[in-house]
MINU-689294 format. One line per 4 residues: number of its first residue (from 1); for each residue y, z, x of C-alpha. Coordinates in steps of 0.25 Angstrom, whole numbers, plus 2048, in hexadecimal, padded with zeros to 3 digits. Layout:
NUM	Y,Z,X  ...
***
This chain:
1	625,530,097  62B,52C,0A3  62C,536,0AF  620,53F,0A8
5	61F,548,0B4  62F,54A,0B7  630,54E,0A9  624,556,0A7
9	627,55F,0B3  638,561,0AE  631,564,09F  62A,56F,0A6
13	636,573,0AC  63D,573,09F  631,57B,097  630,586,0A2
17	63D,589,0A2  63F,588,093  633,591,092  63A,59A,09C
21	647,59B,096  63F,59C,087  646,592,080  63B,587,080
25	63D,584,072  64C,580,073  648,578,081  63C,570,079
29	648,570,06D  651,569,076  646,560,07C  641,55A,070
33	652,556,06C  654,550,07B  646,548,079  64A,544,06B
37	655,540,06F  651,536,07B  647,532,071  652,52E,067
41	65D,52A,06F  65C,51E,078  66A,521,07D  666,52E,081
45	659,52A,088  663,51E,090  66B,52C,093  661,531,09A
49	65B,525,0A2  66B,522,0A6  66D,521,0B5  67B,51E,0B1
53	680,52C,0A9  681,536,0B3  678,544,0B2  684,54C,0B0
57	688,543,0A3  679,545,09E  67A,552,0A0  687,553,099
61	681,54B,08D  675,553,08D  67E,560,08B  685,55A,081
65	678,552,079  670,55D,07A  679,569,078  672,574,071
69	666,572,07B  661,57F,082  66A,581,08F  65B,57E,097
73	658,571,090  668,56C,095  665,573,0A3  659,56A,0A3
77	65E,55D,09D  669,560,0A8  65D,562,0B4  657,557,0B0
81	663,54E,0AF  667,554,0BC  65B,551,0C3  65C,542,0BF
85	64F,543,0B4  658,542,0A9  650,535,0A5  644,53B,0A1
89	64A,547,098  644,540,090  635,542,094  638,550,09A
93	63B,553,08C  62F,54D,085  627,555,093  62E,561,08C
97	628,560,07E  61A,55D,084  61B,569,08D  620,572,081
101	614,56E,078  60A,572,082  60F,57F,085  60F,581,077
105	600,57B,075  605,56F,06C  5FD,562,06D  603,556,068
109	5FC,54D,062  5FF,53F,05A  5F4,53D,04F  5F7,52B,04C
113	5EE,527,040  5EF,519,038  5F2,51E,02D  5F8,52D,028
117	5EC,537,02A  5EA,540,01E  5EC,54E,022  5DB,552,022
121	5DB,545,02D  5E5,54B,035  5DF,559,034  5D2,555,039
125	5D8,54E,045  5E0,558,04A  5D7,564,049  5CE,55A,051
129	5D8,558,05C  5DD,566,05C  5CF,56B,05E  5CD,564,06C
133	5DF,568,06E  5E2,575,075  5F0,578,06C  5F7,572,061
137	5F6,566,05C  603,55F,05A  600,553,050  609,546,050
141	604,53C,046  607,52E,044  603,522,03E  5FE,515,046
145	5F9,50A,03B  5F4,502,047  5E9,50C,048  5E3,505,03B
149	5DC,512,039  5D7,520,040  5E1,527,04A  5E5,52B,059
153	5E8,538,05E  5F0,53A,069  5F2,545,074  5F9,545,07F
157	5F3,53C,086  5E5,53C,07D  5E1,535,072  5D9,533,068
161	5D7,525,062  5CF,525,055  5D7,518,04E  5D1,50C,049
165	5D8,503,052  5D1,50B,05F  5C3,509,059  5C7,4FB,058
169	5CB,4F8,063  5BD,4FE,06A  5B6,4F8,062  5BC,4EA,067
173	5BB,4ED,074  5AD,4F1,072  5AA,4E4,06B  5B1,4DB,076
177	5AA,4E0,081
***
């Protein structure tokens, strides 16, 4: 993320005043669309960056793109283009997200393995993890055949690297030293 700080502080902004107004599932609703949608869209995410379009059109567009959004999320979109940050919407609303799922106690997590994990695997590792977690774990897994076996864990910025292709590499720098 580009910006981390500038868009952390306006997704705080954005979740205190969502929590205020008590709409913060429509609010995280709408962030998920707008950050799918500068995920999806190059275009769009070129929209943003533009120095050319002018914040009244990309405010205008917003209204229109983004029509059944809360009046709150457009006031912000709005702000936020009006204060020249329209470039990182983007972030602010990834920022969003992140902010929402540890109010709510949710910690994600990404569970990569070599191969699929039968579901007893996967069961031991996650009630490992979860003990030394305060909340919910929420898992992602996927599948990284370069790991030739074992798996990694990542949290945040933790992890946990129990993959054949770490053990061999510390092996080989043990050896070569």
């Amino acid at each position: 993320m580009r910006n981390t700080k500038v868009a952390a502080r306006y997704a705080r902004a954005l979740l205190d005043l969502a929590i205020e107004q008590g709409n913060l599932d429509s609010v995280l609703g709408d962030m998920l669309v707008f950050s799918a949608t500068v995920n999806d869209s190059r275009d769009f995410e070129l929209l943003l960056s533009s120095p050319v379009v002018k914040a009244d059109k990309k405010i205008e567009i917003f209204q229109r793109a983004f029509e059944p959004f809360e009046k709150s999320t457009q006031d912000f979109l709005a702000l936020v283009t009006n204060n020249r940050r329209e470039s990182i919407l983007g972030d602010i609303a990834l920022a969003f997200q992140a902010l929402v799922q540890e109010l709510r106690g949710i910690v994600p997590m990404t569970l990569t393995s070599a191969a699929p994990l039968d579901a007893s695997t996967r069961n031991a590792i996650v009630a490992k993890i979860q003990s030394s977690v305060q909340g919910t774990l929420e898992v992602e897994e996927k599948i990284d055949e370069s790991l030739i076996g074992g798996f990694v864990v990542r949290m945040g910025d933790q992890q946990i690297d129990a993959s054949v292709v770490n053990q061999l590499n510390n092996l080989k720098q043990r050896l070569t030293r």
